[in-house]
MIGU-762814 format. One line per 10 residues: number of its first residue (from 1); their letters; for each residue y, x, z of C-alpha. Coordinates in steps of 0.1 Angstrom, whole numbers, always signed. Example, Ala and Ser with C-alpha at 12.3 -4.5 7.8 and 13.67 -1.06 7.14 Angstrom:
2
1	AS	-45/+123/+78 ~ -11/+137/+71
//
This chain:
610
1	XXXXXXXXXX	-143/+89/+268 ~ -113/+103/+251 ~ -84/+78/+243 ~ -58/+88/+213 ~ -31/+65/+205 ~ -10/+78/+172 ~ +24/+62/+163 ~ +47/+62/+134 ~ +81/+47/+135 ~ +117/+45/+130
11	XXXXXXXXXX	+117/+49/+90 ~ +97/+24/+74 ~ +63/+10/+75 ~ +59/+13/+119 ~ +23/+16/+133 ~ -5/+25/+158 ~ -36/+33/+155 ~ -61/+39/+181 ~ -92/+66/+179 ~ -115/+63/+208
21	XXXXXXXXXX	-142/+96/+204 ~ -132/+102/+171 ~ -137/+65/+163 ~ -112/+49/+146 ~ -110/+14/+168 ~ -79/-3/+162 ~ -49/+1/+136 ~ -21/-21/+125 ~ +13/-21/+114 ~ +40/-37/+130
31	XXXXXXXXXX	+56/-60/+103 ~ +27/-80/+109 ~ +31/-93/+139 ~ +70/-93/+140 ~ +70/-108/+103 ~ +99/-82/+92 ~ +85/-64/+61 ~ +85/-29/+61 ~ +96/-31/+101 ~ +107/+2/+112
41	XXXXXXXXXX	+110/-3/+150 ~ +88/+8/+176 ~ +59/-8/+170 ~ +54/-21/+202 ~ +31/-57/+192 ~ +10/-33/+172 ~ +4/-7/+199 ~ -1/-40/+225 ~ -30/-52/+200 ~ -44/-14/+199
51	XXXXXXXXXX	-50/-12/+234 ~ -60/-48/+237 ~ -86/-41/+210 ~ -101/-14/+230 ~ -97/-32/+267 ~ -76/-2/+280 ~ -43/+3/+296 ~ -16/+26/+284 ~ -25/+46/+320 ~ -66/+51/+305
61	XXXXXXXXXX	-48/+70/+273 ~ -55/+106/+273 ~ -34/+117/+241 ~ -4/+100/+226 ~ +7/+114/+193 ~ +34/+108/+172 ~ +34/+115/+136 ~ +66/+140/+127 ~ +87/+164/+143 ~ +122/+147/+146
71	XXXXXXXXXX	+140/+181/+157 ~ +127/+196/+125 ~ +139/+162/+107 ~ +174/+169/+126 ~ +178/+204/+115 ~ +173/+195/+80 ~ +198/+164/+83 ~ +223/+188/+95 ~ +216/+216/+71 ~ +222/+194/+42
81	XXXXXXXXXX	+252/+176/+56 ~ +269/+208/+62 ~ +256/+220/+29 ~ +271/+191/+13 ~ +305/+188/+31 ~ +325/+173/+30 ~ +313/+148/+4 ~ +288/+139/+27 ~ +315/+126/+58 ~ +306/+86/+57
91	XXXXXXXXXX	+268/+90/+50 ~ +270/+116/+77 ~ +285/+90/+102 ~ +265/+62/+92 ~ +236/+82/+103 ~ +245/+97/+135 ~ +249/+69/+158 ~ +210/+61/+147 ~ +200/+97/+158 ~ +221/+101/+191
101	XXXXXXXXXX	+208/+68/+201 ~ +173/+66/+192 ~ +159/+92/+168 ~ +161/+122/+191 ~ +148/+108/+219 ~ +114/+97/+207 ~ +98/+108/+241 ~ +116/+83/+262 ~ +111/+53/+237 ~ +74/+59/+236
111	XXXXXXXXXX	+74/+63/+273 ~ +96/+31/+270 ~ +67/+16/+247 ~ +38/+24/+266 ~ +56/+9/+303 ~ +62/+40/+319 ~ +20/+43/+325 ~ +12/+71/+304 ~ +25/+100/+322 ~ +10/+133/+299
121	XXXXXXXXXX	+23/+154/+272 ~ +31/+133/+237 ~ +18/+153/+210 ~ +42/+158/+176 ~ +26/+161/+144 ~ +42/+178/+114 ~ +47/+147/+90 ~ +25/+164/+59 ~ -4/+174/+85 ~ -2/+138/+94
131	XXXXXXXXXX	-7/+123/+57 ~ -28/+152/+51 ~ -54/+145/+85 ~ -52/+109/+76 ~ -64/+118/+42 ~ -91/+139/+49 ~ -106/+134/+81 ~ -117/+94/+73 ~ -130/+106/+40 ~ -169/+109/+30
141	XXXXXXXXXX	-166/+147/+18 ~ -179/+178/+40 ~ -149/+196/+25 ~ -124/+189/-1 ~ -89/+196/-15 ~ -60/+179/+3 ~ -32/+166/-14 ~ +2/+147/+1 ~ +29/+133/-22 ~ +58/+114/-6
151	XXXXXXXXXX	+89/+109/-5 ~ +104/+134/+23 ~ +94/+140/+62 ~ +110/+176/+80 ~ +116/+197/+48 ~ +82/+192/+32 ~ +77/+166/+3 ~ +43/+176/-13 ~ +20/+199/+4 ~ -15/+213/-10
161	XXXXXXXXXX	-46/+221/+19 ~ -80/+220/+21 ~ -104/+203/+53 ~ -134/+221/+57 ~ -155/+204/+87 ~ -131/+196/+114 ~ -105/+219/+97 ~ -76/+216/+82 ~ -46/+237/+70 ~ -19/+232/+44
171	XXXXXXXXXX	-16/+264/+24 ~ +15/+250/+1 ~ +48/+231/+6 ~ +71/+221/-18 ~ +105/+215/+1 ~ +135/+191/-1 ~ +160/+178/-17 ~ +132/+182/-45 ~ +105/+158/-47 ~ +86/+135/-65
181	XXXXXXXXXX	+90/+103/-41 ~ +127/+105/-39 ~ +126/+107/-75 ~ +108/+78/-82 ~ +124/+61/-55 ~ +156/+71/-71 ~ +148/+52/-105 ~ +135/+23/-78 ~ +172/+19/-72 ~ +186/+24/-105
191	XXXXXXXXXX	+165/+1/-119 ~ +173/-29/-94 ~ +142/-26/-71 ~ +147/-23/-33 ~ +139/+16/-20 ~ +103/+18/-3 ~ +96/-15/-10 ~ +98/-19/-46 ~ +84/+12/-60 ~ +52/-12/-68
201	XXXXXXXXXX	+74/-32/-91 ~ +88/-2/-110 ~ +51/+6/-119 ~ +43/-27/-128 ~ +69/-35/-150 ~ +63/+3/-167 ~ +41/-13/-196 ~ +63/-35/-205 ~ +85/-1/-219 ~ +85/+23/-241
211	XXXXXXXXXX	+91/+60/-226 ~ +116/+69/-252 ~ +135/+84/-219 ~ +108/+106/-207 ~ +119/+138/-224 ~ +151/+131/-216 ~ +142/+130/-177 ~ +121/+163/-186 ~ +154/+178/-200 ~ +180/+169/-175
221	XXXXXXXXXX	+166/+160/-146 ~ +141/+182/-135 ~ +125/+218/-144 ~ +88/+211/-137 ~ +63/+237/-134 ~ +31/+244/-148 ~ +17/+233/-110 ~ +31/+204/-106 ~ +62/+218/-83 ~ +96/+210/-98
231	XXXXXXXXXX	+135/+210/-92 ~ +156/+183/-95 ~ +192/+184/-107 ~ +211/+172/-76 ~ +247/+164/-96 ~ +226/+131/-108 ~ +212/+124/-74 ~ +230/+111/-47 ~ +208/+108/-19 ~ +217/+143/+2
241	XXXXXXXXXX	+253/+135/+6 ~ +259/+96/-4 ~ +248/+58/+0 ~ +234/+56/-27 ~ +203/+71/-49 ~ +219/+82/-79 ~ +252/+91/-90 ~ +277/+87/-119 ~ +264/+112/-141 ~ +229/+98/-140
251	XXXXXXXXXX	+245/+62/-156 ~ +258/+83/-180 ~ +229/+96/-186 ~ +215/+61/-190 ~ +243/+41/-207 ~ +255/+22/-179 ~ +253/+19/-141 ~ +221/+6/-120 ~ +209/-27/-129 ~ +220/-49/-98
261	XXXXXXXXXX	+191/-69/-75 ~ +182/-100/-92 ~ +197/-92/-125 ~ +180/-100/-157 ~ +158/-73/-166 ~ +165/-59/-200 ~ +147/-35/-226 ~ +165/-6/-207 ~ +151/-10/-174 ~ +116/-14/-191
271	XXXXXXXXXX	+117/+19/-209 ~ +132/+34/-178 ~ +103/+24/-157 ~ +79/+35/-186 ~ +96/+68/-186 ~ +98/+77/-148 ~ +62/+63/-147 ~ +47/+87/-174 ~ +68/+114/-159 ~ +54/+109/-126
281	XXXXXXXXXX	+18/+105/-141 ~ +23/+140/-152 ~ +34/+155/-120 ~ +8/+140/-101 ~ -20/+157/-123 ~ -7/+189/-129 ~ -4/+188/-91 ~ -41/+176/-89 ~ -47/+209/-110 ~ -29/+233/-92
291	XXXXXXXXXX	-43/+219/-57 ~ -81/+226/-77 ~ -73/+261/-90 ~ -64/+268/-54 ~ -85/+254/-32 ~ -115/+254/-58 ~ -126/+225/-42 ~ -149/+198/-66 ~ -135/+170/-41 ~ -97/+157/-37
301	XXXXXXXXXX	-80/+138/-9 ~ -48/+121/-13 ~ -21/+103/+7 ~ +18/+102/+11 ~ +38/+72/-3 ~ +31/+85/-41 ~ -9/+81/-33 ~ +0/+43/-39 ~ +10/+52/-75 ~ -22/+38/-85
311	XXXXXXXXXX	-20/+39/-123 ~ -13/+79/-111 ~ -42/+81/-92 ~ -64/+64/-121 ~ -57/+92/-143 ~ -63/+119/-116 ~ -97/+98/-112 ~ -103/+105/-147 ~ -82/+136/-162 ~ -86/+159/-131
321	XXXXXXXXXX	-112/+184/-126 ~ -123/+169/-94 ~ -155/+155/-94 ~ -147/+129/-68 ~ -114/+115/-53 ~ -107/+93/-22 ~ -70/+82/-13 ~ -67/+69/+24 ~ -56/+33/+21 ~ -27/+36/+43
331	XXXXXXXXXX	-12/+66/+22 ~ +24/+55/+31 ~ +42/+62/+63 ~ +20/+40/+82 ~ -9/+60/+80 ~ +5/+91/+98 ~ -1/+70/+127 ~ -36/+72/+118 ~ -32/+107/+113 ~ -18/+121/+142
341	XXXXXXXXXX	-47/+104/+160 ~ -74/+122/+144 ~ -54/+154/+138 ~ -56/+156/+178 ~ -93/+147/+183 ~ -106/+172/+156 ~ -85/+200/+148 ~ -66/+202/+182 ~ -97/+194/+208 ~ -122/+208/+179
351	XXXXXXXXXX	-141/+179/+182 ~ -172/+178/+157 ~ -167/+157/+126 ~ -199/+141/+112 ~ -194/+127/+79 ~ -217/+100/+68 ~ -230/+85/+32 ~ -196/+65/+35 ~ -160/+72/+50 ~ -151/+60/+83
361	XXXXXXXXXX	-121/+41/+77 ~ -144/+7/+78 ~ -131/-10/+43 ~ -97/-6/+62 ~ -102/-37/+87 ~ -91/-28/+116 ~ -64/-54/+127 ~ -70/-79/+146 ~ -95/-109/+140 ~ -97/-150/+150
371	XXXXXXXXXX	-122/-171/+163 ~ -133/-202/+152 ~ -124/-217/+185 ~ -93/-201/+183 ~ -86/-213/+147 ~ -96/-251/+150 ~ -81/-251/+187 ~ -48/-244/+161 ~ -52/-267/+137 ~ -61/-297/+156
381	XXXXXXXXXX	-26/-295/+179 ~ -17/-296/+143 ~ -32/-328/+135 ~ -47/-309/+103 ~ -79/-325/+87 ~ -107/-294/+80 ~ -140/-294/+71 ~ -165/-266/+92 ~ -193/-250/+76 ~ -220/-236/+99
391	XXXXXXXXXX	-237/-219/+77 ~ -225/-188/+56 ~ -241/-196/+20 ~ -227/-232/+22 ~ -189/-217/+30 ~ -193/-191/+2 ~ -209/-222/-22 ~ -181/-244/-20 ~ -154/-221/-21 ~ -170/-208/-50
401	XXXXXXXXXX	-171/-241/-65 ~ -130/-247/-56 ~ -125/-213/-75 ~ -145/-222/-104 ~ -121/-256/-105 ~ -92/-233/-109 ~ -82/-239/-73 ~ -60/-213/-55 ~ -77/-201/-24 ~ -58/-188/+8
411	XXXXXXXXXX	-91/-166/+21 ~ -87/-153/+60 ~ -118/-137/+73 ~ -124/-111/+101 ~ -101/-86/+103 ~ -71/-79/+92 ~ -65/-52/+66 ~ -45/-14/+76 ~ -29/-7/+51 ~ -3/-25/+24
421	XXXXXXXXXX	-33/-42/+3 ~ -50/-74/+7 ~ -90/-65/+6 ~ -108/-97/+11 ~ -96/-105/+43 ~ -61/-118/+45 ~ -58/-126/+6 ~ -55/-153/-21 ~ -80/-161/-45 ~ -83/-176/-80
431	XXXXXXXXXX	-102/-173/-114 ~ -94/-145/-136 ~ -109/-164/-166 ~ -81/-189/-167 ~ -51/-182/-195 ~ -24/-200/-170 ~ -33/-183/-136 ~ -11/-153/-138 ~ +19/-170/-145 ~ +9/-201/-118
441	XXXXXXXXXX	+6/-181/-91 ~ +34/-160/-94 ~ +62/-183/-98 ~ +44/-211/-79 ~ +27/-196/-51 ~ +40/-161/-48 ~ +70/-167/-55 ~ +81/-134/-70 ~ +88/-123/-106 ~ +66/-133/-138
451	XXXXXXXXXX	+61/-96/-151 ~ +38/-91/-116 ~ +6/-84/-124 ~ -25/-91/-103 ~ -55/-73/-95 ~ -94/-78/-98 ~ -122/-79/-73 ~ -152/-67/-89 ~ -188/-69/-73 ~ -195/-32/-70
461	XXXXXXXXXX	-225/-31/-95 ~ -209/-50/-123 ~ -172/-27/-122 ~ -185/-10/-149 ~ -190/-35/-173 ~ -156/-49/-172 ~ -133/-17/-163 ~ -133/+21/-174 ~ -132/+33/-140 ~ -160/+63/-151
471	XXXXXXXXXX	-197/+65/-137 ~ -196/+70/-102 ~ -165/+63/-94 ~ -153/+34/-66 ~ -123/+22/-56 ~ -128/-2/-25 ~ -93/+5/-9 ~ -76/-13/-45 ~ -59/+21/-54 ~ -72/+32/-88
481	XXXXXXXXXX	-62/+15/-119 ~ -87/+13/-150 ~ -83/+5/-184 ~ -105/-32/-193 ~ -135/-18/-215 ~ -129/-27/-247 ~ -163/-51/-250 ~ -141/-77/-226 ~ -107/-76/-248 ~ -98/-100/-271
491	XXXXXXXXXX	-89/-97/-303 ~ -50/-99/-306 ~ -44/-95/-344 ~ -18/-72/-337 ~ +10/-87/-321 ~ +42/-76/-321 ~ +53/-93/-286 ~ +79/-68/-270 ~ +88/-68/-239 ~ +80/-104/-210
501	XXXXXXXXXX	+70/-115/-244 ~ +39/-94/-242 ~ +28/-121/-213 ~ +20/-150/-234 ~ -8/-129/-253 ~ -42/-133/-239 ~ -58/-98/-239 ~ -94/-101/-223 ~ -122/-119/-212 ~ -100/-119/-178
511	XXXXXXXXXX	-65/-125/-191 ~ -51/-132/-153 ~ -60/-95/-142 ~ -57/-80/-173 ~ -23/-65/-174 ~ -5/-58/-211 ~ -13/-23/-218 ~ -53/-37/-209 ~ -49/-22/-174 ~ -60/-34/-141
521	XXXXXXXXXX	-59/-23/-103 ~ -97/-25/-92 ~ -111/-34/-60 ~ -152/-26/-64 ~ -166/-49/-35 ~ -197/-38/-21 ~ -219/-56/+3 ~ -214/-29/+34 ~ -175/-27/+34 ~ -167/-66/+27
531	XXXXXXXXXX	-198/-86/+38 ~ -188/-124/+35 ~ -162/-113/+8 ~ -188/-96/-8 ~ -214/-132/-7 ~ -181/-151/-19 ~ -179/-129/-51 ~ -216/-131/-55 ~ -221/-169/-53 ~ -189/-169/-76
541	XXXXXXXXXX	-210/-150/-102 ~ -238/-170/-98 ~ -223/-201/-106 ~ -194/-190/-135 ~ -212/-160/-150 ~ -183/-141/-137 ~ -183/-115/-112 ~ -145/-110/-111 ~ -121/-127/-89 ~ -84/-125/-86
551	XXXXXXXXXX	-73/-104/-56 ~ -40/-110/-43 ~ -22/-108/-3 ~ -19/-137/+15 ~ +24/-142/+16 ~ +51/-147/-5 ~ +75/-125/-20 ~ +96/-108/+5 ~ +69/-115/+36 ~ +49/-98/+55
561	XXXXXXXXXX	+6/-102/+51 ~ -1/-133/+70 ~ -21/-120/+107 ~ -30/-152/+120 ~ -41/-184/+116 ~ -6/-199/+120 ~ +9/-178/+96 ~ -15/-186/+70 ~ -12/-221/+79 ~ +27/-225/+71
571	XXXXXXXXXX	+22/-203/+43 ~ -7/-228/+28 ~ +20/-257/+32 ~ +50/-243/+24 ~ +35/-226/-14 ~ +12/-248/-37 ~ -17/-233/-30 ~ -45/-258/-33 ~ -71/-248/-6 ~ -73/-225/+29
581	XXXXXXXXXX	-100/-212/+42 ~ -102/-199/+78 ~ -128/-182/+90 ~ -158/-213/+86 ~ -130/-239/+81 ~ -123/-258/+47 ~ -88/-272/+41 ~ -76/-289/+15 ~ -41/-298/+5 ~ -46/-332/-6
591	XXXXXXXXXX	-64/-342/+23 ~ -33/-327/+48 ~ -13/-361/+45 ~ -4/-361/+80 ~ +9/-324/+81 ~ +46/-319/+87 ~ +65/-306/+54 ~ +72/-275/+45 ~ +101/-265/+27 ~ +97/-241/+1
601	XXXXXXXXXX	+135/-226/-2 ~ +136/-234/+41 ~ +103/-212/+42 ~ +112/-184/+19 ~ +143/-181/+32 ~ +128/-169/+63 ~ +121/-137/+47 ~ +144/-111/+27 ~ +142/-107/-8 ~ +125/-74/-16
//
């Protein structure tokens, strides 16, 4: 037996992940368990769970990997500090103390991590062959293209590669300051949203604009190439020297500084995120290009933070010449983690890689899991009142029935998803059919801004009918957007609604997932990956006519997925959801009279705004 734990930390997003033989057993980040979204510190709870998954000891590990090269990361810190000097002085010393204490000695705080027991070698990763082994090496294809798109890691910020077998090399780089994360993360901050965290928001606000500053961005900002490479102007940027993202000649640019967190959003920030949105859009394909013309490849692989892009992605789906794509779930940061892991088993032992009808990431679910012992052993300490359902058809019945109520469903089953989306198993539920959903269960239960939209479940067989995601293609991992087909739309008589406005038009047969430019981010749910999810959505169908169900994580705005049953629990009571279900337990809110109250401002205050 060969043991390979892979870590990623210290930035953003902290995991493990755990491949034992090549098979991927165990992954998780660490904001779950500590509750801190986006935690970057050692993920210690998540490597404890790894192990524990697995029933081994940090001493039975026979690789430990960890996901970037911070010497390389150093040198480039330096470089552009001394590049930048001395206009760089207080970012410089804000910095250091981080790296003297902590960021250059990764050895001795994974040795820390792992209780002194693991006594060999630790492997480091470059952070692009990370993304890029986590990309390809899960994935169903013999051999493809590999593409990686983030934000920075040592120098590299987009590489292109191809995995042939157990293979894999990266034959391109495109290097810092230039890069198509930082700029979109750039426009994260300008427009208000929190750096890697609210890049999401940015794209989900985007059709609410117009991109009348798109050739303006074209023009000033960047020279991009015909393959996809560019170069940014640094004078608007700030991030290589300052605090900040952007500097004064960018709100010049833009007719006024960044839009401060929690400000009203205005017309200007829409058509900024419209812009910076279609702009990325077209960097990401004519990178998809150039990555085909080189590798001349009919498959694609994709990760790095900007593989989350999924409107991006949707359009690579469909525009590209790639026959097929697949994007590993995880594409941010956490992932490496994941990819170190297998990046060590099969191009550094040369370990056979057998690829099957399906890829090997398992729908994603590999965090930890609850019994039902475990779950009503909970809930009656908290004097809760549940029904149990033995048997599976009766669970998937009545929920069904609930959902076809208009209930709101908190839905935790097996195991936890890897990975920043909710796929079934730590998520909440509603109708899609119902005109007052979207905006119910954003303010009400989520908490978080009206313009959110939410994505659609869709039973595998029937995606077709209601989205545009072209013949063939999947998207189990929720990272593809698709246009609704126009048989499902509703007639609108042309209105004129500009900007939140556009909300209080009902566009489709599904208004709740159907988002105002008739867009949606699919989940297809198929029978192997999800199996209860997938009887849920089919009983749904069976009694509503609907195969369609809203799909969004189990939390509030600014916290972490809920892991276990207690953290579901308290967030059942504390939002206004109207049902949980746990595993084969039933609750529902009006029948918890005796459970204690939950605040909603004491509860949300728990977590930081993001």
């Amino acid at each position: 037996m060969t043991a390979i734990l892979g870590i990623s930390a210290f930035y953003h997003d902290s995991a493990a992940a755990l491949v034992v033989d090549g098979r991927i057993v165990a992954a998780a980040q660490e904001e779950r368990f500590t509750r801190k979204k986006h935690d970057h510190h050692f993920p210690q709870r998540a490597l404890e769970y790894c192990l524990d998954q697995a029933g081994l000891s940090a001493s039975q590990l026979d690789y430990v990997g960890f996901y970037d090269k911070p010497v390389l990361k150093f040198e480039r810190l330096l470089e552009t500090y001394v590049a930048y000097a001395p206009r760089g002085y207080r970012s410089f010393m804000k910095a250091m103390p981080l790296w003297l204490r902590e960021k250059l000695h990764i050895p001795r705080a994974l040795s820390k991590g792992l209780g002194g027991a693991y006594t060999r070698k630790f492997i480091f990763t470059e952070h692009h062959e990370s993304h890029a082994a986590s990309a390809f090496f899960p994935s169903p294809f013999e051999e493809a293209a590999v593409l990686t798109l983030d934000g920075v890691g040592e120098w590299a910020t987009a590489s292109v590669g191809v995995g042939r077998g157990n293979e894999l090399s990266l034959v391109q780089e495109m290097h810092f300051p230039h890069s198509i994360g930082l700029l979109y993360s750039a426009f994260t901050y300008f427009t208000g949203f929190r750096v890697n965290s609210g890049e999401y928001k940015l794209m989900g606000l985007a059709p609410y604009g117009e991109p009348r500053f798109a050739q303006l961005m074209l023009d000033k900002l960047l020279d991009l190439k015909p393959d996809g490479s560019l170069r940014m102007d640094m004078r608007y940027f700030n991030y290589c020297h300052g605090l900040t993202m952007t500097s004064s000649k960018m709100d010049k640019l833009f007719g006024g500084p960044p839009r401060k967190p929690e400000a009203p959003i205005t017309q200007r920030e829409m058509d900024i995120a419209a812009s910076i949105q279609q702009v990325t859009e077209e960097i990401m394909l004519r990178c998809a290009r150039h990555a085909h013309e080189v590798t001349g490849q009919r498959n694609l692989c994709l990760a790095g933070g900007v593989a989350l892009n999924c409107v991006g992605n949707g359009r690579i789906a469909r525009e590209s010449p790639f026959d097929q794509i697949w994007i590993q779930p995880a594409a941010g940061d956490a992932g490496g983690a994941l990819g170190t892991a297998l990046f060590i088993w099969h191009q550094l032992l040369g370990n056979e890689r057998r690829v099957g009808h399906s890829d090997s990431q398992t729908g994603s679910l590999l965090g930890p899991r609850f019994d039902l012992d475990e779950i009503r052993r909970f809930l009656d300490a908290q004097g809760a009142s549940y029904h149990v359902y033995g048997d599976d058809r009766q669970l998937c019945r009545r929920v069904a029935e609930l959902l076809n109520q208009e209930k709101v469903v908190g839905w935790m089953q097996g195991r936890m998803e890897f990975g920043p989306r909710a796929l079934g198993s730590r998520s909440i539920l509603g109708d899609p059919r119902s005109s007052r959903m979207q905006s119910v269960m954003n303010l009400k239960i989520k908490f978080r801004e009206s313009f959110r939209p939410f994505a659609p479940s869709v039973l595998k067989e029937h995606a077709q009918e209601y989205f545009g995601l072209g013949q063939g293609t999947e998207s189990p991992y929720m990272l593809v957007v698709a246009p609704v087909v126009e048989a499902k739309r509703a007639k609108t008589n042309g209105s004129s609604a500009m900007g939140l406005d556009k909300l209080k038009v009902v566009r489709s047969e599904v208004p709740a997932i159907t988002h105002v430019d008739y867009s949606a981010r699919v989940q297809t749910v198929d029978g192997e990956r999800h199996g209860r999810y997938y009887r849920l959505l089919k009983e749904f169908y069976s009694q509503s006519g609907c195969p369609v169900l809203i799909n969004t994580s189990f939390n509030v705005r600014g916290e972490p997925i809920v892991c276990t049953p207690e953290d579901a629990y308290r967030c059942f009571l504390a939002t206004n959801m109207d049902v949980l279900v746990l595993e084969d337990v039933v609750l529902l809110k009006d029948e918890q009279a005796a459970a204690p109250k939950h605040e909603v401002d004491q509860y949300l205050s728990q977590f930081s705004l993001d």
